[in-house]
Each structure stands twice: as structure tokens, then as C-alpha cells.
C-alpha positions as CSV (number, residue, x, y, z in Angstrom):
1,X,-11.7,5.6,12.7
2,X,-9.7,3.5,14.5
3,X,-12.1,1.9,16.2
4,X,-13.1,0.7,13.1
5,X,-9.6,-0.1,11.8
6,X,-10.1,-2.5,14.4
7,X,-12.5,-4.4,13.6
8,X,-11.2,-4.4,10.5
9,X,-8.5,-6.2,11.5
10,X,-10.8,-8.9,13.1
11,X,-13.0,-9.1,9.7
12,X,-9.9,-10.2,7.7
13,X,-8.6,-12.8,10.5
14,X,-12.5,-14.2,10.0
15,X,-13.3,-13.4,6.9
16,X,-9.7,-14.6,5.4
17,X,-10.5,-12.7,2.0
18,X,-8.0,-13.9,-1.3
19,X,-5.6,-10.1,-2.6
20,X,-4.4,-11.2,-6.2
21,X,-1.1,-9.7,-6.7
22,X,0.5,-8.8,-9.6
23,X,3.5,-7.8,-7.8
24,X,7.4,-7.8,-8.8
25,X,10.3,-10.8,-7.9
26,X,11.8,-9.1,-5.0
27,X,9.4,-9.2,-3.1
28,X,6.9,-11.8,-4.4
29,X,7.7,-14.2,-1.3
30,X,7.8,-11.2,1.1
31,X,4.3,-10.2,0.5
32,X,2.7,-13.7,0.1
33,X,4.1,-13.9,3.5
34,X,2.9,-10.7,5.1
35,X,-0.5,-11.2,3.1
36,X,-0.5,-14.7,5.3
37,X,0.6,-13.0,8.6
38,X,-2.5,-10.5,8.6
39,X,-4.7,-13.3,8.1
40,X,-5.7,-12.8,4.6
41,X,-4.9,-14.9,1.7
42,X,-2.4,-14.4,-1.0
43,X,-2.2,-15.5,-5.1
44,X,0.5,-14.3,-7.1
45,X,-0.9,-14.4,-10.9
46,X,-0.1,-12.8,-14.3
47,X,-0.6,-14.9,-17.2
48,X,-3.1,-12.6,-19.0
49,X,-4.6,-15.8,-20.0
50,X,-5.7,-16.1,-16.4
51,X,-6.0,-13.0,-14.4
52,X,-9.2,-12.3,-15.4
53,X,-10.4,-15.2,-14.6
54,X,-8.2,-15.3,-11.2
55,X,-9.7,-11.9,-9.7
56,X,-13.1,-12.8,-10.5
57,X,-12.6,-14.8,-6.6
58,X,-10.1,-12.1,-4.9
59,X,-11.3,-9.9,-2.7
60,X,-8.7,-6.9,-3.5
61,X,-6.4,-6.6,-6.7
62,X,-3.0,-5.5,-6.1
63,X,-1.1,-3.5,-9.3
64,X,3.0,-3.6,-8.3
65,X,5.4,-2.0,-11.2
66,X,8.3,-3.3,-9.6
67,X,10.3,-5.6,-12.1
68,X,8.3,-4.0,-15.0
69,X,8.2,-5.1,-18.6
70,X,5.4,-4.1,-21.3
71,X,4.1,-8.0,-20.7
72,X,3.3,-7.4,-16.9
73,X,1.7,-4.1,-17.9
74,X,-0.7,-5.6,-20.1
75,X,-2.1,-7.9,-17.2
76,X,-2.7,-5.3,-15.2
77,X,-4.5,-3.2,-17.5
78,X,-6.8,-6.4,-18.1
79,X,-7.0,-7.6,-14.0
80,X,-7.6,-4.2,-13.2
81,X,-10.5,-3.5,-15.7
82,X,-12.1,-7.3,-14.7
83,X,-11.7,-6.3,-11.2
84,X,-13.7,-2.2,-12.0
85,X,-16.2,-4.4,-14.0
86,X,-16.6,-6.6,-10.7
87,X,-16.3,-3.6,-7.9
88,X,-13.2,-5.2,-6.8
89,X,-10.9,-2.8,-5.0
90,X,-7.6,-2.0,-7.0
91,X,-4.3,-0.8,-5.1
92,X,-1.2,0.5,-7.3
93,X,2.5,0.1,-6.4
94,X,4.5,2.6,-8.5
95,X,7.7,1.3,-7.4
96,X,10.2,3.7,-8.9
97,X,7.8,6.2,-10.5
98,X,10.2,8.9,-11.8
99,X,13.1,6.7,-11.9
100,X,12.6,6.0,-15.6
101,X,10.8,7.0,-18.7
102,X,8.5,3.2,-18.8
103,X,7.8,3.7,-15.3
104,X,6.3,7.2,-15.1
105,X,4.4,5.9,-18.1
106,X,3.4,3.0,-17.3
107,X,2.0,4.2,-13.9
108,X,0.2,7.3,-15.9
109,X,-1.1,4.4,-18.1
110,X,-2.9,2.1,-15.4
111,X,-4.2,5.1,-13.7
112,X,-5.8,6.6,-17.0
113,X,-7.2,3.0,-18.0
114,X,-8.3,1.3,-14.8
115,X,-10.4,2.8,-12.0
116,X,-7.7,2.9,-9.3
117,X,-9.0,2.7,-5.1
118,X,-5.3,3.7,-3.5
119,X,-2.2,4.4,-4.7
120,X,0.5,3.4,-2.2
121,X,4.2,5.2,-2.7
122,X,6.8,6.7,-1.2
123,X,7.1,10.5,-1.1
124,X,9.0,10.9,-4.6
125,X,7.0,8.2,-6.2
126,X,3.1,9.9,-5.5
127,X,5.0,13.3,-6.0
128,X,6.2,12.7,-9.8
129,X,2.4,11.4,-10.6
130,X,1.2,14.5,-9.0
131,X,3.1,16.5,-11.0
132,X,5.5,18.2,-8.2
133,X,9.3,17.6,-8.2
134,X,10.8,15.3,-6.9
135,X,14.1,13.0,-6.8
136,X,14.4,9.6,-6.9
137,X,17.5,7.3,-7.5
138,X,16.5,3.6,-8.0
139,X,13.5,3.3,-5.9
140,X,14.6,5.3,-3.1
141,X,13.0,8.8,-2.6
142,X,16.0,11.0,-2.4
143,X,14.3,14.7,-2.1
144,X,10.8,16.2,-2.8
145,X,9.8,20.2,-3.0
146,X,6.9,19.5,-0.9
147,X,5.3,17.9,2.8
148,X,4.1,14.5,2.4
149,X,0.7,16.1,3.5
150,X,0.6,18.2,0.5
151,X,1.8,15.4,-1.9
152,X,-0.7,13.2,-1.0
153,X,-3.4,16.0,-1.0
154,X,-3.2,17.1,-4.2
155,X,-2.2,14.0,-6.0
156,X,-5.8,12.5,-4.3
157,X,-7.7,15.8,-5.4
158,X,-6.3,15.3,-8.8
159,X,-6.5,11.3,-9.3
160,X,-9.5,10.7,-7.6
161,X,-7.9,8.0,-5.7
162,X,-6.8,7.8,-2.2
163,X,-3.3,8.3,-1.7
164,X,-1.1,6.5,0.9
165,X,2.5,8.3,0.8
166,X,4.7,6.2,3.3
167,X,8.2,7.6,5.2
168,X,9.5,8.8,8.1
169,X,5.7,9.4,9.0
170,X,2.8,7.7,6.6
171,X,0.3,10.5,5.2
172,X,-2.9,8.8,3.6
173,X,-5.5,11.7,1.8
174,X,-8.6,11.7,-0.1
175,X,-8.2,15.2,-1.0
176,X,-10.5,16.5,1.9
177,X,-9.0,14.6,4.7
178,X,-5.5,13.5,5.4
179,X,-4.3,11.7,8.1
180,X,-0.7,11.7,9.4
181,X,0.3,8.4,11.0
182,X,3.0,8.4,13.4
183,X,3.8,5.1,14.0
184,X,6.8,2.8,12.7
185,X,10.4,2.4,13.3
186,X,13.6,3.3,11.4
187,X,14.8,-0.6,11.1
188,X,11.4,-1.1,8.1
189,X,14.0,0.6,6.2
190,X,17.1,-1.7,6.7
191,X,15.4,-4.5,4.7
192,X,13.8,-4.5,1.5
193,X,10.2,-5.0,0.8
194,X,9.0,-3.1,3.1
195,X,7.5,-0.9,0.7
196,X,5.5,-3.5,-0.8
197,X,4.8,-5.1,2.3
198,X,2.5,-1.9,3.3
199,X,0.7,-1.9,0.0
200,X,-0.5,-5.4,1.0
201,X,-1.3,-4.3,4.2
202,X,-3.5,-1.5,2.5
203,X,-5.2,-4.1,0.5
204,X,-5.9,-6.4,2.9
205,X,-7.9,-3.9,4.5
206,X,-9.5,-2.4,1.4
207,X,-10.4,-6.4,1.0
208,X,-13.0,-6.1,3.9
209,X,-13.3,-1.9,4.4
210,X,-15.4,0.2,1.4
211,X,-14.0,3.5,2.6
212,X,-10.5,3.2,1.0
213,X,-9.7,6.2,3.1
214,X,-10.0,3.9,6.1
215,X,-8.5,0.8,4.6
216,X,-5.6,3.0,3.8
217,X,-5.4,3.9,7.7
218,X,-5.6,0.8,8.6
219,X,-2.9,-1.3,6.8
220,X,-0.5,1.7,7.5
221,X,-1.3,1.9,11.2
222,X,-1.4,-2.2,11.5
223,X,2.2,-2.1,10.0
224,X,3.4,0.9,11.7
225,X,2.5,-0.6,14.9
226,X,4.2,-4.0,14.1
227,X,7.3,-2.6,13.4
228,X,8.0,-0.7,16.3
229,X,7.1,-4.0,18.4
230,X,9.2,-5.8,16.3
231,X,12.4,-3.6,16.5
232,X,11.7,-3.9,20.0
233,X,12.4,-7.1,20.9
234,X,15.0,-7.6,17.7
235,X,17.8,-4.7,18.9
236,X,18.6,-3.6,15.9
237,X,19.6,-6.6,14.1
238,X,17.9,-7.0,10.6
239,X,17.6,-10.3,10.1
240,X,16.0,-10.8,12.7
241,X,13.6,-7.3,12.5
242,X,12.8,-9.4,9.3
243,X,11.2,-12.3,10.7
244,X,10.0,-10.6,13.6
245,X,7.8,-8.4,11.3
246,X,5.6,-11.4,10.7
247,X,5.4,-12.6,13.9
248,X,4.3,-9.3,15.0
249,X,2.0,-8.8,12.0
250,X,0.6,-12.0,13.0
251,X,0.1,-11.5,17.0
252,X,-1.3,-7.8,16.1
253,X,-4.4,-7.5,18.2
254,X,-7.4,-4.9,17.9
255,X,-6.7,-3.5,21.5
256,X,-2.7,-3.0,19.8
257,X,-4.4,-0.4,17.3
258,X,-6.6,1.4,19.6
259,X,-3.3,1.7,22.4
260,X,-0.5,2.5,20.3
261,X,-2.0,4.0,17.1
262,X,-0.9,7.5,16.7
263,X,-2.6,9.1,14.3
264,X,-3.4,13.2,13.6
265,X,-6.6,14.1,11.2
266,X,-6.8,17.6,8.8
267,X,-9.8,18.4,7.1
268,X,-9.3,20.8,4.4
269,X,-10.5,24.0,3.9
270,X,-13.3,25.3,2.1
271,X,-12.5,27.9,0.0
């Protein structure tokens, strides 16, 4: 798998495919940005009088509830049905899921209307939509009453979609196999967006990779790997982990992944 995470990585830097993100204003610079660094291309849209029309030329559609209101929800229901129509990828953000009453809905109402590839969450986030308790204060996870392994296994076997839990270790699952990733550095967390920065990563991947259990892989593992080279060279200093992140993003070569991936595979167990 990672040897094809890799080239991967080299399809996007040829292929350059457009992600159309309906993402939130935190970070709508941050993942334009980091969409840029991995080589792809970014558009930020969500007039519903044009997203339709917009993803119909993306390669990957990216569904962020970040700075949610009913308005933004409404274009995503319509990109995201354009984009099933089309065969185009779909990756949801449920930033905050469980933090609020519209957010747990709204999340639970794009995943029941639109054909979702990967969702990509933190540990409390994937864990309210799989039903399991959890605590989350903002959009911070604070606690959860299960492994990231079994959060992301059972919300997959009871979505359907792929599920791409990020933390202290990243855990993506289809339900049959889940992969724990073992890369990244504790400095992603001392700047915000980082969160959202690894969905793009996910759909960058999913832009070129039809297993979305592999494009999952590869976005985390790409941006795992980035970080630790970042913090690195940065000593602990924010600001500058924060523009190092690109620059790492961007120099990230195929022979990076296959040296410094560190990934362990589970398959599950027939009953």
C-alpha cells in the first residue's frame, strides 16, 4: 500500500487534479494553501447557485461543517449529490460533531443524503456519529469510551464510508481493515487548521486513488510525515512549524513515504 501511496503522490504533482471545498473561514486560506503545496489545485465555492455547476470540473468534493449555518448546509447537500451523480469522490469534515445540537444534525443529514467516500475527524467527532460516547468541548476531543481503532471500525461498518480518525496516532478503517499510522508530531497541534489541513490531504489523494481506503492512507501518511520534518528543523516554535508545514508538504518526495511511513495493518475477524 504504500508503494502505492507513492505514486499517488506523483499522480497529483502530474496530474494537478481541482478538490472543490466547501470548507469553513478559519481555515479557508490554510487549506487553499496546503491543497497548493501537495500539488493539487484548490477552489473554495458555495453559492448554491454555482456548486453544481463548479464540481462538475473537480476532481474530489470536500464537505467541511466548520462555521456552519443552515445556508452552507444546503450547498453541500446539492455539491455532494452533483458530485454522487458524477462519481466524484466526497470527503466530510464534521468539525465539532457533538459539540452542538445543528452539528450532530447536520453531519447525520449529509451522510443520510449524499453518498459519502471518507469521513475525516477527530476521535470524539467519528465517535458521536458512530454512536459511542464521547466528549468534546469546542472542537477539541476531550475523552472518548473507546480506541481510535474501534471508533473508526465500527463507525465504517455502520456508514459504509471509510473512516479516517486523526490524533495522537491516525487510524483510517473500512470496517474490514484498519490501519494505524504512526507518524506525526505533537507541534500539528499548536496551530489551528491542522485538522482540516488532513482532510485536504485525504482528498487530494481520493482525487487520483479509487480505493478511498488507500487515499485515506495516503493523505494521513503524506501529512504525518511532513510534520515530523517540519518540527524538525522549526524547534518548537509555531510560527514557524506553520510555514514550515508547507514547505515540507511541498518538498515531500515518494522515497519520504516509503522511508519514514510507519504504518501497522488489522484485518478483522470473521465471525
Amino acid at each position: 500500500m504504500l508503494e502505492q501511496v507513492s505514486r499517488d503522490l506523483s499522480l497529483i504533482r502530474e496530474k494537478k487534479p481541482l478538490v472543490h471545498h466547501l470548507t469553513n473561514f478559519v481555515v479557508m486560506n490554510e487549506t487553499a494553501n496546503m491543497t497548493l503545496a501537495i500539488g493539487a489545485l484548490p477552489i473554495m465555492s458555495h453559492a448554491p447557485e454555482e456548486v453544481e455547476e463548479m464540481v462538475q470540473v473537480a476532481s474530489c468534493l470536500v464537505l467541511n461543517i466548520g462555521t456552519l449555518t443552515p445556508y452552507w448546509i444546503n450547498s453541500m447537500i446539492l455539491a455532494g449529490k452533483k458530485a454522487n451523480e458524477l462519481g466524484i469522490p466526497v470527503v466530510l469534515d464534521p468539525v465539532g460533531a457533538g459539540a452542538t445540537k445543528l452539528r450532530i444534525d447536520s453531519a447525520k443529514k449529509i451522510l443520510e443524503e449524499v453518498n459519502i467516500s471518507t469521513v475525516r475527524g477527530n476521535s470524539a467527532e467519528i465517535a458521536v456519529l458512530a454512536g459511542i460516547q464521547a466528549e468534546i468541548k469546542g472542537v477539541e476531543a476531550i475523552s472518548k469510551s473507546a480506541s481510535s481503532e474501534q471508533i473508526a471500525q465500527d463507525f465504517a461498518l455502520k456508514s459504509g464510508c471509510v473512516a479516517a480518525v486523526t490524533g495522537v496516532e491516525d487510524v483510517v478503517s473500512d470496517g474490514e481493515t484498519t490501519i494505524t499510522i504512526k507518524n506525526g508530531h505533537k507541534m500539528m497541534a499548536t496551530i489551528t487548521g491542522t485538522g482540516c489541513m488532513s482532510t485536504t490531504m485525504v482528498a487530494a489523494f481520493n482525487a487520483v486513488q479509487k480505493n478511498p481506503l488507500v487515499a485515506a492512507l495516503g493523505g494521513l501518511c503524506a501529512f504525518g510525515v511532513a510534520g515530523e520534518k517540519a518540527a524538525y528543523y522549526t524547534n518548537n516554535k509555531p510560527g514557524s512549524f506553520h510555514v514550515a508545514l508547507y514547505d515540507e508538504v511541498s518538498n515531500l518526495s515518494a522515497a519520504d513515504i516509503l522511508d519514514r511511513a510507519k504504518i501497522e495493518v488489522t484485518q478483522k475477524e470473521l465471525a
